[in-house]
N, C-alpha and C positions, 0 to 999 in steps of 0.2 A: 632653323626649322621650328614651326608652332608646333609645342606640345597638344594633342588633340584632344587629350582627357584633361586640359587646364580650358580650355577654349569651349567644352563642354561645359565644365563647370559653371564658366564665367553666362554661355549662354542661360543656364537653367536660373542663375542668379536672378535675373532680368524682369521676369515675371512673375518670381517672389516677392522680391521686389514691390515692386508695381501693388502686387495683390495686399500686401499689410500698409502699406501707405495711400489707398484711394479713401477720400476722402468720406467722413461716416464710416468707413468698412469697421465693424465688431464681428468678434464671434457669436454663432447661436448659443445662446447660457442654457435652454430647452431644446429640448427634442420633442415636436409637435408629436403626441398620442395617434393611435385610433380612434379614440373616443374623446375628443374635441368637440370643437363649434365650428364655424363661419365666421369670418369679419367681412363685412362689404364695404368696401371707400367710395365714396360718390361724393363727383363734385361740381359745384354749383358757382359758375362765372357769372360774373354780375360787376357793375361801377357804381359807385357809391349805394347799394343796395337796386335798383332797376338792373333786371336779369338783364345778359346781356344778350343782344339780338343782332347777329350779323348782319352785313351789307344796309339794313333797315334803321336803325337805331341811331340815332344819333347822342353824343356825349360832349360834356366841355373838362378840362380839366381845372387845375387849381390856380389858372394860370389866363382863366376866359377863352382857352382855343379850344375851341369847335373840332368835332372828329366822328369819324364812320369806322367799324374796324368789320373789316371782311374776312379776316383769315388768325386764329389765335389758338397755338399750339404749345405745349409745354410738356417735359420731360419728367418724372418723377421715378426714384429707385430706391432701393434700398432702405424699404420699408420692415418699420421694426414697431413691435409695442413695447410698452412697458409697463412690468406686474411688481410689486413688492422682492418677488423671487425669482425675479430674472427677467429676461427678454426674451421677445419670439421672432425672429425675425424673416421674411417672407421669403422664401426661393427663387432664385433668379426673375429678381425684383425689378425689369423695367419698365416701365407702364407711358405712352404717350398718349395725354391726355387731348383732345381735339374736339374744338366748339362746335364744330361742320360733324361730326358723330356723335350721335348718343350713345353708342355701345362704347364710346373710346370715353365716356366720363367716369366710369364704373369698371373696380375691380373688385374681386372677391379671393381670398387665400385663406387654409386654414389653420386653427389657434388652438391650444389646448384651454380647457375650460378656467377660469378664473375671473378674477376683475382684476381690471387694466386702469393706469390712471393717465398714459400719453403715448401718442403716437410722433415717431418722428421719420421723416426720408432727407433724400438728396435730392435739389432740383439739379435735372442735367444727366448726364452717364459719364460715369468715373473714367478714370486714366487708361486704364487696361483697355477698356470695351471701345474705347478711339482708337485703340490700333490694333484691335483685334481679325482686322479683315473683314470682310463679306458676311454679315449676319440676317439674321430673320425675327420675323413674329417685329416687336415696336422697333428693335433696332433696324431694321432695312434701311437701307439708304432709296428705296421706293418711296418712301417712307415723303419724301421731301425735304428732311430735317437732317440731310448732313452734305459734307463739302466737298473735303477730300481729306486724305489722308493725313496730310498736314495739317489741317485746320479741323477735322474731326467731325464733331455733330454740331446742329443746333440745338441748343440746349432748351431756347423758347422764342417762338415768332411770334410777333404782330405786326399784322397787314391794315391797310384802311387808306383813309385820306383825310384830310384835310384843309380849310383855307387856307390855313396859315403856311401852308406847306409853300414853299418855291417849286420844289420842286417838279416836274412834269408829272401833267395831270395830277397835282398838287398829293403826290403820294406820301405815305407815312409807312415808314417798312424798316422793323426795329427785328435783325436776326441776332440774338446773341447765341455767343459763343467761345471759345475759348478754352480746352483743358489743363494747361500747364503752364509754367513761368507766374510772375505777377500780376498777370491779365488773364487769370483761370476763375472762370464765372460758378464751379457749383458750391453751392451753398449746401450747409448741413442745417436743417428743420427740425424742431422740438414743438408740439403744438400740446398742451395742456388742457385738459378735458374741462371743461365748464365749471362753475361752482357747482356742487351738488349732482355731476353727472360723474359717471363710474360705467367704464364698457363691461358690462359682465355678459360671458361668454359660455352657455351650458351645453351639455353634451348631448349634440343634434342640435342646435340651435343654431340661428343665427342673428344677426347683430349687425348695427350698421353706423359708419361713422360718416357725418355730411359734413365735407369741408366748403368754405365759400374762400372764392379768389377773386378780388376787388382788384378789378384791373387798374384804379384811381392808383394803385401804389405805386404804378409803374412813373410818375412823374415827380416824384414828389419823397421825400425822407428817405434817406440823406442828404439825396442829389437834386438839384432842380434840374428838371429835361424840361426844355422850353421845343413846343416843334418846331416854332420859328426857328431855333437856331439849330436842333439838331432831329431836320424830318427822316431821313433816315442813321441805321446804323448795321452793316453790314459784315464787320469782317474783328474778330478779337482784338483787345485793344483797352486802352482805358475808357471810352464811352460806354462802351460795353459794359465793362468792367462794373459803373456808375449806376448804370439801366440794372446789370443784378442785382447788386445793391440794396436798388429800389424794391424791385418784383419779389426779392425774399421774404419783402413785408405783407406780402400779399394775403399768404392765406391763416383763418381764424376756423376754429370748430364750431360749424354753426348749431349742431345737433348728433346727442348720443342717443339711438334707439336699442332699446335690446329688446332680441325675442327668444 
């Protein structure tokens, strides 16, 4: 017969578990104040510096192939600053950022007052929030950015085409993904404030950090993605794997404002 207060245990283990090992997880070292600021993160897609312009825009990569992207989405979480005296780290931090919305390039959460010298997240959603069930707000599976319960979320899409594509209607359709085992795509981000920039954060104030995400990185260091040989990538895996890789390189601080 299973002992039922062992089989408890063992359940409640599971999600401990899970919760001290998702990848970037820290604890809050601060307890945000009443009397804080604002941080706003805003971010600005763009390929080699030319913003980037869905369906219209044309791009080549580092490789001479020619390319359109229609549809470019990506996951960010577990967003954290960092002060001389600790870290602040944002609450229930999922954010999907999406080139087809402007209201989805922009978030805002609040800081207790000081100066900050870097901000870091996870691309993707951690371990737990894959098998968490049925969620809302970025995590929806409305959302278009997940699969099933097996295979989890999409961590980041890019859609477009291509000549060089084979494939029909010469498509380019890069879903990475992947939470667990050796072919688990999220990445942990440290991004370092500029020479001579400092987020300082006053009470009532607010402040704004502009990150830029160069789509260029997605083909190029470590990995070489050639679209001729790999136009799409759909399902976790080592190509995947290869493509985050790549895309972790993406983003840089383009600009600290403080108000």
């Amino acid at each position: 017969m299973v002992n039922k207060s062992m089989m408890k245990n063992k359940l409640f283990s599971i999600p401990v578990l899970l919760f001290f090992f998702l990848p970037g997880h820290q604890l809050n070292k601060n307890t945000v104040s009443k009397n804080g600021g604002t941080v706003n993160i805003s971010f600005i897609n763009t390929v080699n510096g030319r913003l980037l312009e869905l369906n219209t825009g044309s791009y080549t990569n580092p490789f001479a192939e020619t390319y359109t992207i229609s549809k470019f989405k990506y996951y960010i979480s577990h967003v954290s600053l960092a002060a001389a005296s600790g870290s602040i780290d944002e609450n229930e931090s999922y954010h999907l950022v999406d080139a087809a919305n402007n209201d989805a390039l922009h978030f805002s959460f609040p800081v207790n007052t000081g100066s900050y010298q870097s901000l870091s997240f996870m691309t993707g959603v951690d371990s737990l929030h894959n098998v968490s069930g049925a969620q809302s707000g970025a995590l929806d599976p409305l959302n278009d950015m997940f699969w099933t319960w097996n295979t989890g979320y999409i961590m980041a899409k890019l859609e477009g085409s291509s000549p060089q594509s084979k494939v029909v209607n010469n498509k380019v359709e890069f879903h990475i993904g992947g939470f667990m085992g050796p072919y688990q795509v999220l990445k942990n981000i440290v991004l370092k404030f500029p020479p001579g920039k400092t987020l300082i954060v006053k009470e009532g104030g607010s402040s704004e950090i502009i990150i830029e995400a160069n789509i260029d990185s997605w083909w190029q260091q470590p990995n070489d993605i050639r679209i001729a040989e790999h136009p799409v990538c759909s399902t976790p895996g080592p190509l995947a794997k290869k493509i985050a890789d790549n895309y972790s390189k993406m983003f840089t601080i383009k600009d600290i404002i403080n108000n």
